[in-house]
C-alpha positions as CSV (number, residue, x, y, z in Angstrom):
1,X,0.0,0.0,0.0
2,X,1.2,3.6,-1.0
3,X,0.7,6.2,1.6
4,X,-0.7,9.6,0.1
5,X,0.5,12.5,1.2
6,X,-0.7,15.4,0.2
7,X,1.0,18.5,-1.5
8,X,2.8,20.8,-0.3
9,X,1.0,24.3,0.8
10,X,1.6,26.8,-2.0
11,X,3.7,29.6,-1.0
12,X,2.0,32.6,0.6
13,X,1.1,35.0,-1.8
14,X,0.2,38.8,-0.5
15,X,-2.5,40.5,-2.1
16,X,-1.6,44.0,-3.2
17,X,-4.1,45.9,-0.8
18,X,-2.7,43.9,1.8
19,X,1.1,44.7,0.4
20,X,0.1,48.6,0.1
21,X,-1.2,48.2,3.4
22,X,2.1,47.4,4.9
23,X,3.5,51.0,3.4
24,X,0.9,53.4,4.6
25,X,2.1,56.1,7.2
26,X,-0.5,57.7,9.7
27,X,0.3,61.0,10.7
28,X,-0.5,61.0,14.4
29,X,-2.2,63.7,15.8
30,X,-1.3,66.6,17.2
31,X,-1.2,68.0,21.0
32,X,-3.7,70.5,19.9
33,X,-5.9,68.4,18.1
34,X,-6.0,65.8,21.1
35,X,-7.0,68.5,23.5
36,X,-9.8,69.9,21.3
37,X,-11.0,66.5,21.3
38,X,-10.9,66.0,25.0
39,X,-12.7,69.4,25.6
40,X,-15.4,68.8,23.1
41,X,-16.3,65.7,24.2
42,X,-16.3,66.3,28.0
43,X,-18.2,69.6,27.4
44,X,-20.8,67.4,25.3
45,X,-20.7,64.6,27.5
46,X,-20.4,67.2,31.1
47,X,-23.2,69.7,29.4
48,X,-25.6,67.2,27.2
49,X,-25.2,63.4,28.1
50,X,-24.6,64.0,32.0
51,X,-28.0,66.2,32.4
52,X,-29.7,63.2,30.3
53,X,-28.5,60.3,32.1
54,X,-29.1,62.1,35.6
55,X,-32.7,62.5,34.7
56,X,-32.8,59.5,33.6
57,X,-31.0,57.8,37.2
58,X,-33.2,60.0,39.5
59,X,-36.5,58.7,37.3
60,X,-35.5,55.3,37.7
61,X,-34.8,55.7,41.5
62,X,-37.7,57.3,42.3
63,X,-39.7,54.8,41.2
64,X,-37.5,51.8,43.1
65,X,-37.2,53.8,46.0
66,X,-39.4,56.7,46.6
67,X,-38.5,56.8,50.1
68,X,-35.0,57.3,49.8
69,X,-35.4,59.9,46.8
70,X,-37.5,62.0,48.6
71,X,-35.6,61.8,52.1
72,X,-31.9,62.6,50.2
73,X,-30.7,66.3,51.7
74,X,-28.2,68.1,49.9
75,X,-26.5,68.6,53.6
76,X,-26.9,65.4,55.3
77,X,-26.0,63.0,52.4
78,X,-23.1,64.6,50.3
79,X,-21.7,61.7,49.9
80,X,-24.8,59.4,48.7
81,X,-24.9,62.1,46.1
82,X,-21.5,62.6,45.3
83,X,-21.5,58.7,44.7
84,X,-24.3,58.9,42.4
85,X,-22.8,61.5,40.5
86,X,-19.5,59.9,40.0
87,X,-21.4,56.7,39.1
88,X,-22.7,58.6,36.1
89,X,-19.7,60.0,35.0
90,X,-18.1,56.8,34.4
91,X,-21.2,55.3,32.8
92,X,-21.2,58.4,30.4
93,X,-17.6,58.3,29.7
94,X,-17.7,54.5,28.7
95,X,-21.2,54.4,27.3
96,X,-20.2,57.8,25.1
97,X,-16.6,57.0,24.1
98,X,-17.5,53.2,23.2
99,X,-20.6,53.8,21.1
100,X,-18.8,56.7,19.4
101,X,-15.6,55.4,18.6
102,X,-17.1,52.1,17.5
103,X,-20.1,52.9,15.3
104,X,-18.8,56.4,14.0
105,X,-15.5,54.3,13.2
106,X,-13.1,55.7,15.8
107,X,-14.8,59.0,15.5
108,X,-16.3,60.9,18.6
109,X,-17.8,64.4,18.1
110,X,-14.3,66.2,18.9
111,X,-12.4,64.3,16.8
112,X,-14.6,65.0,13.9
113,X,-14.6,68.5,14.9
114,X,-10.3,68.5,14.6
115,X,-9.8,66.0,12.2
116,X,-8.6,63.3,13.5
117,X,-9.6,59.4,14.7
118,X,-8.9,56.6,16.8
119,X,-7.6,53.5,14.8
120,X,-5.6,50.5,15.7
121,X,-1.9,50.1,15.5
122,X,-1.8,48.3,12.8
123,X,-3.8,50.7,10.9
124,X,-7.6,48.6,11.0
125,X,-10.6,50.2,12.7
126,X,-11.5,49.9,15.9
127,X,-13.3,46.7,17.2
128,X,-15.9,46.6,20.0
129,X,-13.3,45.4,22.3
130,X,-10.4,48.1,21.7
131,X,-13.3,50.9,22.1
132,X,-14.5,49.9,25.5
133,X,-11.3,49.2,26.7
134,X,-10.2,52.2,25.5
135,X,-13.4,53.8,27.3
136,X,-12.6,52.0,30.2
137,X,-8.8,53.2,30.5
138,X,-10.0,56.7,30.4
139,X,-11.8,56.4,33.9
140,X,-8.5,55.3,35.6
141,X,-7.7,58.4,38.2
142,X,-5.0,60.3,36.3
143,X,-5.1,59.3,32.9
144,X,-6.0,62.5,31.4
145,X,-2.7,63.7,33.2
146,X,-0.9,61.2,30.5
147,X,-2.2,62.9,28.0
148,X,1.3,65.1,27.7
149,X,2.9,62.1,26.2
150,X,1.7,59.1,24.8
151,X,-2.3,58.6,26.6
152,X,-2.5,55.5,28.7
153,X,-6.0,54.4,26.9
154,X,-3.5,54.8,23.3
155,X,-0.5,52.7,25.7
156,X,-2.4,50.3,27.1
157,X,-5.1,48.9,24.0
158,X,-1.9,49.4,20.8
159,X,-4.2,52.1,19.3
160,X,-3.6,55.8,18.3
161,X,-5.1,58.8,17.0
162,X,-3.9,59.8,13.5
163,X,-4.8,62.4,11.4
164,X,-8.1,61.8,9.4
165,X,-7.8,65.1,7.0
């Protein structure tokens, strides 16, 4: 009996786009452009998004727990409140980051505004996972303090923010 073995794999062959691929530059973007897009989007997210969800929070906790709605005083439960608020926060800056860098294709509304979006390091879009994680990094205490070098959310999840235009 002959034993069959079968042929050799061809050689790997590289498409051009994939070849091409491996030669385009990004332009990363500026320290300008980064802060326009961190102001913009916390202003939108601080002014627009934040008075939405906190509506939205109080509704949904007044109608759990009247009681403790209507009992919270600005004087005797700072903290409760404070805890609430900061709970919000973080929801908005994952919920808005993640939805907007994923379905707008790494674009938020202050990157549009300067030009500029959040793409992979090796030059692909964003996927679901690298824009929450992103959105995630961001709430770390500090992070926006890296922002004078390379950002921890850009360090941490091998993405950057080039140049769009």
């Amino acid at each position: 009996m002959s034993e069959y073995a079968p042929p050799p794999p061809p050689p790997e062959e590289t498409g051009l786009a994939e070849e091409l691929e491996s030669y385009i530059q990004y332009e990363p973007a500026s320290q300008g452009q980064r802060f326009v897009n961190w102001l913009v989007d916390n202003l939108l997210m601080r002014f627009g998004l934040s008075h939405v969800t906190t509506i939205l929070v109080v509704y949904i906790l007044r109608a759990l727990f009247p009681e403790y709605i209507e009992g919270l005083n600005y004087r005797e439960n700072t903290f409760d409140l404070f805890l609430i608020a900061y709970l919000i926060g973080i929801f908005n800056y994952v919920f808005y980051y993640t939805l907007c860098e994923k379905a707008f294709k790494g674009y938020t509304l202050g990157k549009l505004i300067s030009g500029t979006r959040a793409i992979r390091n090796d030059g692909q879009e964003l996927t679901f996972r690298d824009a929450l994680l992103r959105s995630l990094s961001r709430v770390v205490p500090l992070e926006v303090l890296s922002g004078f070098g390379t950002p921890w959310h850009d360090r941490w999840t091998n993405t950057t923010v080039i140049k769009a235009r």
